[in-house]
C-alpha positions, -999 to 999 in steps of 0.1 A, spaced: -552 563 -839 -548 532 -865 -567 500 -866 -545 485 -845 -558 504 -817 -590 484 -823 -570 446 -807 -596 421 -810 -626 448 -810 -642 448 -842 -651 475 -867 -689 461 -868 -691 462 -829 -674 501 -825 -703 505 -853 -731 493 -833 -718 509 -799 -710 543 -817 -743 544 -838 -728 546 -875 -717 532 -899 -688 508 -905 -677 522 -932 -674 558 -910 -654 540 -884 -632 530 -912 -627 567 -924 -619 579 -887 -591 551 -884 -578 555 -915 -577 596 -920 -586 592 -959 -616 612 -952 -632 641 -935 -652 630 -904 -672 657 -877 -652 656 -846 -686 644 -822 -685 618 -847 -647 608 -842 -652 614 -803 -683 587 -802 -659 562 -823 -634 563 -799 -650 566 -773 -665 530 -782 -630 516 -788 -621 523 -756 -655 513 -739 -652 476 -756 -612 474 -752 -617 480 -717 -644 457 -712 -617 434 -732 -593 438 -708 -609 430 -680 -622 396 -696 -583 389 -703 -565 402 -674 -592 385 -648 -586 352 -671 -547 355 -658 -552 353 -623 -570 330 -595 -600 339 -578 -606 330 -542 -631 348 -518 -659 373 -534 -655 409 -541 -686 428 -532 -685 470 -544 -707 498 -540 -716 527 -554 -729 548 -529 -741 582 -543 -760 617 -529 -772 639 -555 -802 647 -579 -826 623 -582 -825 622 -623 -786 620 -621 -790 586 -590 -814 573 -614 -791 574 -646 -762 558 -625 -783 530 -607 -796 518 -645 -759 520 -653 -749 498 -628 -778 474 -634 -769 471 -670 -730 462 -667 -731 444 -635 -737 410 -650 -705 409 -668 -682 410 -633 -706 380 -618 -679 351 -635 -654 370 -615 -667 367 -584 -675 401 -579 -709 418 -573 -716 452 -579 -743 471 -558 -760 505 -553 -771 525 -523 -781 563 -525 -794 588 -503 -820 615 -511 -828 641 -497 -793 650 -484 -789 653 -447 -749 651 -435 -756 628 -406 -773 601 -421 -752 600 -452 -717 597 -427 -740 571 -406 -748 553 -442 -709 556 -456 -697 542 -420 -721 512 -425 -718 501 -458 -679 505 -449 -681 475 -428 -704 455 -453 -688 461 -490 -655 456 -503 -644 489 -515 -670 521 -520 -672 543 -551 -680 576 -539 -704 602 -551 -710 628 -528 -708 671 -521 -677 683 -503 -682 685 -464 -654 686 -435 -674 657 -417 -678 635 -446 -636 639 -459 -630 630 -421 -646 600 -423 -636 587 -455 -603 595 -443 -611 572 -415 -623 542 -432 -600 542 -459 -576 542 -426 -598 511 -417 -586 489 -449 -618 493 -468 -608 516 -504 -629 543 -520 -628 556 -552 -645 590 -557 -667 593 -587 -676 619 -610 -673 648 -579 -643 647 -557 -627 647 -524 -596 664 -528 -586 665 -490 -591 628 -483 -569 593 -485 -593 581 -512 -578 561 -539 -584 575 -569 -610 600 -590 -627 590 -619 -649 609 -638 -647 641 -659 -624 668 -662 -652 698 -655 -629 721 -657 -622 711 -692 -662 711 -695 -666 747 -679 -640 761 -702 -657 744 -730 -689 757 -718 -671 793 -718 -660 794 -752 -690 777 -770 -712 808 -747 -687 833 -760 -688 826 -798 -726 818 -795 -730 850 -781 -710 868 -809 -696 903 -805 -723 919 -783 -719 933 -751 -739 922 -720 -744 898 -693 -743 864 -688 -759 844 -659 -741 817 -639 -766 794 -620 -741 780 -594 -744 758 -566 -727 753 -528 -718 716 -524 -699 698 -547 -667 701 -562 -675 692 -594 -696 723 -596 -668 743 -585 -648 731 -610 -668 738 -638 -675 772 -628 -635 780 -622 -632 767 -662 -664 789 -674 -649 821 -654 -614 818 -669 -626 819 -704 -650 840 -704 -627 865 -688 -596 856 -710 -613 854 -741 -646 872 -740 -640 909 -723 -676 918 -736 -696 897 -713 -700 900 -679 -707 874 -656 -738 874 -630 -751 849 -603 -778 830 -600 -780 807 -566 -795 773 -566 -782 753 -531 -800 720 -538 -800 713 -577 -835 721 -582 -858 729 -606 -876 752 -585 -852 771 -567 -835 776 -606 -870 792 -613 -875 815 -587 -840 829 -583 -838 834 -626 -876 849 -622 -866 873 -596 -835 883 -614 -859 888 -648 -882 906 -628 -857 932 -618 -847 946 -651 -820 917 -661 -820 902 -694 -792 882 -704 -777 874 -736 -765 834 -720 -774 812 -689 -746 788 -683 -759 763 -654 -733 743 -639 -765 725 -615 -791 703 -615 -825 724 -621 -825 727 -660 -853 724 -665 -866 754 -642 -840 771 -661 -858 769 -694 -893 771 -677 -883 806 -667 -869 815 -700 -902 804 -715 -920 820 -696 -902 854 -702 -911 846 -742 -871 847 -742 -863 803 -750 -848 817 -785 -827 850 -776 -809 836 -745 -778 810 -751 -786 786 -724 -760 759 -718 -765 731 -697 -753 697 -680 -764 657 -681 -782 645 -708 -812 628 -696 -854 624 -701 -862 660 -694 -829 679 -713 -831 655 -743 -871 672 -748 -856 706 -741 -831 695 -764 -857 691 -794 -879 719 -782 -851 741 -786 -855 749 -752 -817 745 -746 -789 752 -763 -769 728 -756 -760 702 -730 -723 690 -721 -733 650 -709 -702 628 -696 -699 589 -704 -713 573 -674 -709 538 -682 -673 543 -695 -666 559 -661 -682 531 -644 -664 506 -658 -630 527 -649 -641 528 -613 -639 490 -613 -617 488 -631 -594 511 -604 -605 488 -578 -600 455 -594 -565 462 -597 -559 472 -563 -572 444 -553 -551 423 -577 -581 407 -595 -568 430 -626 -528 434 -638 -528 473 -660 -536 500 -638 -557 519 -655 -539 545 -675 -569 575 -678 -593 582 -649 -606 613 -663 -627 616 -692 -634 645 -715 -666 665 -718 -694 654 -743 -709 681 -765 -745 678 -772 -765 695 -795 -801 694 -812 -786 684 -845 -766 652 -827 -784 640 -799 -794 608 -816 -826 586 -802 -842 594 -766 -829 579 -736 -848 550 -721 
């Protein structure tokens, strides 16, 4: 990548969005030097982030805007991960107001299949276009199939819906992420022998995914470790608890936990409580309150994170150009894992 790359971004504002220095932007762009790949990935990372927001200042310049646009991100799932996209969404949704556009939120906790359809079917009829986040269910790909049928788009959001209509995914590749969970578990780990636990989960696809990725490595490239379950249906802390407690309590001691869930936190309560926080590899997902003190407590391992705002620009992004309010489609949908560690997790969130 050259400094080209940058178009009217500057080196002082990739700085301030990347968190170092300009002077280490300049060594990334330029090659002279050595630089840490995390710290290349957070540079361009930002390049993209402000090009994009760029481009959508330029391109919506370019065309006329008549009636309103109004999306929503409508989202089921843990009530730490709803929380981190609704502040997301609070904190870019100004910049899309010139554009006539509004960006809103709606989620639904506890799940409960009828009531979510019943919410999707009536924010269908009252938004624009719907960005999707929700668990893989017959019922629900029916109807999205049916108002997408209707004339009202919806993009699906970090989780898919492979069987639907929708328009696009965006979000991470977790495949990508489970493989990269795999291979950082395997050379961890080292050449013993032994197991390794998988907390898994039922619902959603991006779980699936990243489990598929973690499984093919492990059993490519690590031969000495062998893989058991751990269930947790609902993504929470207490069910990761108790299933990891009763597996402890049976004889099992694992050399790694890799959970692809919510409930990290009862994952490391349980390891704590077996005195075991610093002879287990535990490898985790979403960097948040609770994992970033796990994080410095060395309760964790390390925690893959995606870039949530990034990925919610690209969602509008996706829709502002099928609505012709944008003129590049965007070119990437899916982003690429984010490796976090104790030694490069920066301030706290919040």
């Amino acid at each position: 990548m050259s400094v080209d790359l940058l178009k009217k971004t500057t080196m002082k504002e990739v700085a301030e969005l990347a968190g170092v220095s300009v002077a280490t932007v300049d060594r990334v762009l330029s090659g002279r030097a050595k630089v840490s790949p995390h710290t290349k990935e957070r540079v361009f990372a930002a390049i993209q982030q402000l090009n994009l927001q760029q481009q959508l200042s330029i391109d919506s310049s370019n065309v006329e805007v008549n009636e309103p646009l109004r999306f929503l991100f409508l989202s089921e799932s843990g009530v730490n991960f709803l929380r981190s996209i609704e502040n997301t969404v609070m904190e870019i949704r100004e910049q899309f107001s010139s554009q006539n556009i509004t960006i809103h939120t709606k989620s639904l906790y506890p799940f409960n299949v009828e009531h979510f359809i019943e919410l999707l079917e009536v924010s269908s009829k009252q938004y624009d276009a719907i960005v999707l986040l929700c668990r893989e269910d017959p019922a629900i790909s029916a109807c999205v199939n049916k108002i997408v049928k209707a004339g009202c788009p919806i993009v699906c959001f970090t989780t898919d819906l492979c069987d639907t209509s929708r328009l696009s995914y965006v979000g991470p590749n977790h495949v990508s992420a489970g493989r990269t969970a795999g291979s950082l578990m395997g050379r961890y780990i080292g050449p013993c022998s032994g197991e390794v636990v998988l907390v898994v989960s039922a619902p959603y696809r991006s779980q699936y995914e990243r489990e598929l990725g973690f499984r093919r490595v492990i059993r490519e490239q690590f031969p000495n470790l062998t893989i058991l379950e751990s269930f947790n249906n609902h993504d929470l802390d207490e069910e990761s608890y108790d299933s990891l407690i009763k597996l402890f309590n049976s004889g099992v001691k694992p050399l790694g936990i890799y959970n692809v869930t919510g409930g990290t936190q009862g994952v490391a309560q349980a390891l704590k409580e077996k005195g075991w926080s610093n002879d287990v590899v535990f490898i985790g997902h979403e960097l948040n309150d609770g994992s970033y003190d796990l994080l410095s407590q060395n309760e964790v391992d390390i925690i893959i994170d995606q870039d949530l705002k990034s990925e919610v620009l690209t969602a509008i992004n996706v829709l502002m150009h099928h609505f012709e309010r944008l003129q590049k489609e965007p070119v990437q949908t899916t982003s690429a894992p984010i490796i976090t560690l104790r030694e490069n997790m920066g301030a706290k969130i919040g």
